[in-house]
Backbone bond lengths (Angstrom), bond angles and torsions (degrees), N, CA, C in turn:
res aa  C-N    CA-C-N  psi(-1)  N-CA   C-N-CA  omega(-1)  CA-C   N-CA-C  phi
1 X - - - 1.424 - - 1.524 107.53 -
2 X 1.837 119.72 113.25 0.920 107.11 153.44 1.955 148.38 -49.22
3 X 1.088 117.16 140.50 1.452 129.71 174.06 2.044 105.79 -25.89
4 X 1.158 97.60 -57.37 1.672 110.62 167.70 1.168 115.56 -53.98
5 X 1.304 120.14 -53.66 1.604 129.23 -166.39 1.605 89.62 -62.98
6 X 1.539 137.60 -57.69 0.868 157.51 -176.74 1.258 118.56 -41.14
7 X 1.277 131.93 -50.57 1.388 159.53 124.42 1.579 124.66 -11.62
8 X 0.915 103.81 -68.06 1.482 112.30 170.66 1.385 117.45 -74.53
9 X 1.477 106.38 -23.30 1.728 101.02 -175.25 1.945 101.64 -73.97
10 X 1.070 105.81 -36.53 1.516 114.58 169.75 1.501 114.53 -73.60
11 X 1.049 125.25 -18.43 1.286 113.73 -173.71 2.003 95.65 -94.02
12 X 1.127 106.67 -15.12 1.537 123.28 -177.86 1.707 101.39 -79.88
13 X 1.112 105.11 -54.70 1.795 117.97 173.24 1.476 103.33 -52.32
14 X 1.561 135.68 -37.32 1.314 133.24 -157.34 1.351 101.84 -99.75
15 X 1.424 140.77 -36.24 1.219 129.99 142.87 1.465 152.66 -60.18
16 X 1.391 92.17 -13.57 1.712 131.65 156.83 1.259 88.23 -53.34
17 X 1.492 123.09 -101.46 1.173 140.48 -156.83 1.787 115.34 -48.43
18 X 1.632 105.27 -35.01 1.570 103.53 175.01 1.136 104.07 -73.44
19 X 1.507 139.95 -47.66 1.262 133.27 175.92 2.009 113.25 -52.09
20 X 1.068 122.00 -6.15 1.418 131.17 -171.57 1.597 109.36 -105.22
21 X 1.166 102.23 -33.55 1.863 125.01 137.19 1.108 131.68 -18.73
22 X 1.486 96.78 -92.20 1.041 111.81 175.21 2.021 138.49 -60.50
23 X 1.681 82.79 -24.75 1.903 93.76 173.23 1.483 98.14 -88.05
24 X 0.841 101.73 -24.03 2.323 101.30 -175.78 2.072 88.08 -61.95
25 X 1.428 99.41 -60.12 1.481 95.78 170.28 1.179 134.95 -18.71
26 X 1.127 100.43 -75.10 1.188 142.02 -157.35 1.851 103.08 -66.94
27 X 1.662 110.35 -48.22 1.115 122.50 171.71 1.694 106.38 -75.85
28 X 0.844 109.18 -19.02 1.760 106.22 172.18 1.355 128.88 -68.77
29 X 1.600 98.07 -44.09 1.713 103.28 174.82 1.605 107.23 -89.49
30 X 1.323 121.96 -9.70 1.658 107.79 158.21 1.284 105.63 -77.51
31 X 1.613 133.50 -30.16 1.161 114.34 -170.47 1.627 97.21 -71.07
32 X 1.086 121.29 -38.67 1.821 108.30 -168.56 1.256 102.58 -63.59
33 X 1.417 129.48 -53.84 1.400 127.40 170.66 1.559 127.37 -31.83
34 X 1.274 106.97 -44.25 1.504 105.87 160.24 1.475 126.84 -76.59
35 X 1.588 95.76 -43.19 2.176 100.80 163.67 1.751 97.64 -35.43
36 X 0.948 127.18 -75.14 1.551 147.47 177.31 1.650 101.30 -25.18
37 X 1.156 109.68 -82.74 1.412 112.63 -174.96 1.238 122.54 -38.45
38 X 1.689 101.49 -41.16 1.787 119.06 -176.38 1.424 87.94 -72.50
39 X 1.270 140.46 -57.79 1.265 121.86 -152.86 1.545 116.98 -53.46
40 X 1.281 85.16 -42.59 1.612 105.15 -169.13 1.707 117.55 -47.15
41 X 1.611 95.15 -60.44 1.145 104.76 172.05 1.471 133.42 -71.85
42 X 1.400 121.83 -12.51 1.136 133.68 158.54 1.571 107.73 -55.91
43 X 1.594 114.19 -71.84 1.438 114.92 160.84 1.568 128.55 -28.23
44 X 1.345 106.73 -63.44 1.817 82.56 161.29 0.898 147.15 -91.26
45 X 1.756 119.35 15.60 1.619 134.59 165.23 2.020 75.12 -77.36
46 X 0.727 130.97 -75.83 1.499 121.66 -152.87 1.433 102.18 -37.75
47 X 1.489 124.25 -60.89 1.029 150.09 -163.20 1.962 100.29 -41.41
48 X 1.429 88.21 -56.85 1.596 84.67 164.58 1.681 151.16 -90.11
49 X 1.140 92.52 -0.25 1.231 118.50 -178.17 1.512 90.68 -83.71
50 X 1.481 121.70 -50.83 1.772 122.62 -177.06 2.108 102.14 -70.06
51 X 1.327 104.17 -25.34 1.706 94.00 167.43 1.697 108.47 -86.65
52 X 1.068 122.43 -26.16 1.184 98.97 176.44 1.672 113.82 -73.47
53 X 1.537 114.94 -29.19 1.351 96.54 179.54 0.816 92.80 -85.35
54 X 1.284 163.11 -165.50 1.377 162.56 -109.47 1.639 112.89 24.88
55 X 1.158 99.25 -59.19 1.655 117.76 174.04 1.570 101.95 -35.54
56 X 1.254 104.69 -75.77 1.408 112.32 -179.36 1.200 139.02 -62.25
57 X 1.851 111.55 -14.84 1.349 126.14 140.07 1.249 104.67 -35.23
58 X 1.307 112.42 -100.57 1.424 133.52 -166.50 1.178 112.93 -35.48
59 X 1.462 108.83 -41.89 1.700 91.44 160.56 1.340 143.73 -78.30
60 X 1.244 112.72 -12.01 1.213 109.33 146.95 1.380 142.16 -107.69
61 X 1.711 104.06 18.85 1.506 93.45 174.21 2.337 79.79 -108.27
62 X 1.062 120.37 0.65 1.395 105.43 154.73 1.835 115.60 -62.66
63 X 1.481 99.18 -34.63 1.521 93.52 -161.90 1.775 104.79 -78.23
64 X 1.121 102.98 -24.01 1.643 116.23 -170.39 1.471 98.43 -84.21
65 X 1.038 131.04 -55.62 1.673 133.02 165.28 1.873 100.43 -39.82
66 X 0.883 121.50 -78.70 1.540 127.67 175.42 1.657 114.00 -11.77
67 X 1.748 95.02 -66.31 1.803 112.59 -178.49 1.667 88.66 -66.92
68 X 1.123 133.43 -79.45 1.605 116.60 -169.42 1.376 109.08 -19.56
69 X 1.718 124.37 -75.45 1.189 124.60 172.56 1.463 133.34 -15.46
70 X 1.911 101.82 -56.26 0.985 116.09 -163.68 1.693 95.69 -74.06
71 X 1.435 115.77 -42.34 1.638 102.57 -170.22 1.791 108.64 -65.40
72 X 1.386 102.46 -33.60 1.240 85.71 -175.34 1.634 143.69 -74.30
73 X 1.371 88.29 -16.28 1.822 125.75 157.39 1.573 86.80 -47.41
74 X 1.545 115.34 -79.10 1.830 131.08 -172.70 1.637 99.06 -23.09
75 X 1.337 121.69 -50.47 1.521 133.25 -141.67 1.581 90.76 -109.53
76 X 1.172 103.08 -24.52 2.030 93.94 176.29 1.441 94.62 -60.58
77 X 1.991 111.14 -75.80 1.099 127.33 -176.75 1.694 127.81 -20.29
78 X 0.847 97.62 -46.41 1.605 124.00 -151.58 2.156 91.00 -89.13
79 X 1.210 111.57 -34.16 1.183 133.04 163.55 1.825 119.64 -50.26
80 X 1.515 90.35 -76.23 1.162 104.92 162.77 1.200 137.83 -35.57
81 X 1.690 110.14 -53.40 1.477 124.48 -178.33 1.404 97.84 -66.08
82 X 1.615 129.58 -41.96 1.126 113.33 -170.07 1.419 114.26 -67.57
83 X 1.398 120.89 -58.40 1.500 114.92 159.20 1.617 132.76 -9.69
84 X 1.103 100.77 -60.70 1.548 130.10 171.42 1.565 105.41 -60.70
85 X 1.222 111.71 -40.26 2.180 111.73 170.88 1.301 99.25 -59.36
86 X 1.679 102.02 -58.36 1.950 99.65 -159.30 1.359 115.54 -71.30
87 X 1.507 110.72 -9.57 1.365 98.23 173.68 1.478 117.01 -102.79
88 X 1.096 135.96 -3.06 1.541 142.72 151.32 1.158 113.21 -58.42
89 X 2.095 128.31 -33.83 1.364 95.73 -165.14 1.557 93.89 -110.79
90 X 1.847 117.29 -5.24 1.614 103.18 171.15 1.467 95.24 -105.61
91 X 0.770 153.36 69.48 1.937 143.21 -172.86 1.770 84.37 -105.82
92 X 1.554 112.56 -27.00 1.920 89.32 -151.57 2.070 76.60 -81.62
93 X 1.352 110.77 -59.64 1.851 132.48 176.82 1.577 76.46 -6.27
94 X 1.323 98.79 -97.49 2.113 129.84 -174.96 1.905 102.17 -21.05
95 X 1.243 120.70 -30.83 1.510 111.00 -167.90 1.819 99.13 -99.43
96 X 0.974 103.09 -40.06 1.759 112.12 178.17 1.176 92.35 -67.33
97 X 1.376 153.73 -93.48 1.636 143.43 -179.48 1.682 114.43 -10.51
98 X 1.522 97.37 -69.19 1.597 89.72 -174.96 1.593 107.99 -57.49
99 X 1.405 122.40 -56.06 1.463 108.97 -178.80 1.092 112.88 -34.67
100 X 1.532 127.67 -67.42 1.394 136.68 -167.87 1.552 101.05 -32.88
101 X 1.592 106.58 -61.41 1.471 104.28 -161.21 1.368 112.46 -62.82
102 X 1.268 124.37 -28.71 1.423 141.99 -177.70 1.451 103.74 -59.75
103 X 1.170 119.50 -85.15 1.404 129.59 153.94 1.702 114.81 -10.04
104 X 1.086 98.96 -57.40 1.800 109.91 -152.85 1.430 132.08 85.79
105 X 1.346 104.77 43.00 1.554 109.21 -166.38 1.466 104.59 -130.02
106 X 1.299 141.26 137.25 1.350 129.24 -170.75 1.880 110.70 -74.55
107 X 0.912 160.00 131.02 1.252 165.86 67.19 1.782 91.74 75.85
């Protein structure tokens, strides 16, 4: 093998190899470009998957807040009316006491 032949076969190997370079490259920054893309979109499938539950939190601790409300409205009411019994059937009892005490005279 000539000195030339010799020469060129390496200088053939060194552009071989830069061209092997350059596609490794080349395949590197598409691969990040897609790492990238995937990330991304992973992030906002998450992104919504965490708004949709939320959604459905809120809707049901709206609906459960609501029924609290509503029973306790139930338990005001239901309160009330009784109030409203005991004082219809002692109101005259309840008015003779306070006078008395007002007064100072026993009942």
């Amino acid at each position: 093998m000539e000195f030339v032949e010799l020469i060129n076969q390496i200088v053939a190997a060194e552009q071989n190899a830069s061209q092997l370079v350059q596609e490794a490259q080349s395949r590197e920054a598409g691969l990040d470009e897609d790492l990238a893309q995937e990330t991304a979109d992973l992030r906002e499938r998450y992104m919504e998957r965490a708004r949709r539950r939320v959604g459905i939190v809120e809707e049901t601790e709206t609906a459960h807040a609501q029924e609290e409300i509503a029973e306790l409205d139930r338990r005001l009411q239901d309160s009330l009316a009784a109030l409203n019994r005991a004082y219809e059937s002692h109101r005259d009892q309840w008015v003779d006491t306070l006078l008395a005490r007002i007064v100072g005279t026993t009942p």
